[in-house]
N, C-alpha and C positions, 0 to 999 in steps of 0.2 A: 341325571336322574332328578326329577322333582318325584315330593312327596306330599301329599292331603290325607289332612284328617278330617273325619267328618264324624258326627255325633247322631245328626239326622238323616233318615229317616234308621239307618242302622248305623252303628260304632265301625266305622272302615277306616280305614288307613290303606290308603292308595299310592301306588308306585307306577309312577310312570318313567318307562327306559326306552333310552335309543337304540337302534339298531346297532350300534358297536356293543351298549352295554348288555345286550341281548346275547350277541355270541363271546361273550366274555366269562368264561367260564370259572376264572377266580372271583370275579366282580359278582356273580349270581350266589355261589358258595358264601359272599361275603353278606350275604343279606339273611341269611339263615337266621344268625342268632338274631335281627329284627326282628322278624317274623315270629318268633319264638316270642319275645321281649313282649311285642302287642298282641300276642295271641294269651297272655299272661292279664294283662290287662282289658279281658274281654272284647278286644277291636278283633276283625278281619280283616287279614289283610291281603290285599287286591292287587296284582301287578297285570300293566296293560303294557305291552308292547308296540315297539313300531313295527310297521307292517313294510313291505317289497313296493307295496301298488301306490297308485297314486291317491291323494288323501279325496278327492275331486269324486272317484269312479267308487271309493267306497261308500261315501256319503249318500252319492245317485243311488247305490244298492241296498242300504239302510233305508233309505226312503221310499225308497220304489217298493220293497218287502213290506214299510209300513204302512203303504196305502192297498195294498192289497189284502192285507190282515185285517184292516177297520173296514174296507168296500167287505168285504165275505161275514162282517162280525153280522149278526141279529141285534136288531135294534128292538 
């Protein structure tokens, strides 16, 4: 697990977990009282997971959505 904090543009506190500690269900439970802990101190806190797919195909898919979202925007 790595963890960020961040102040700007919003008070987050980010939890990034690996796909073990994803289906680790004491390890998930054990983050509880964090979450509680910075949600006390006005943070939000953000957990991202790893994903199944390849890191390559989801980026193409992010990107590909964002350039269709800005081609459709009114300028």
């Amino acid at each position: 697990m790595k963890r960020e904090v961040h102040e700007e543009p919003y008070k987050t506190v980010i939890f990034w977990l690996s796909k073990e500690e994803c289906e680790d269900e004491n390890f998930l439970a054990s983050l509880q009282p964090q979450f509680k802990e910075w949600k006390s101190k006005k943070y939000q806190p953000v957990v991202f997971e790893s994903g199944t797919q390849s890191l390559e195909d989801g980026m193409y898919l992010i990107m590909k959505h964002n350039y269709k979202v800005f081609a459709t925007r009114d300028n």
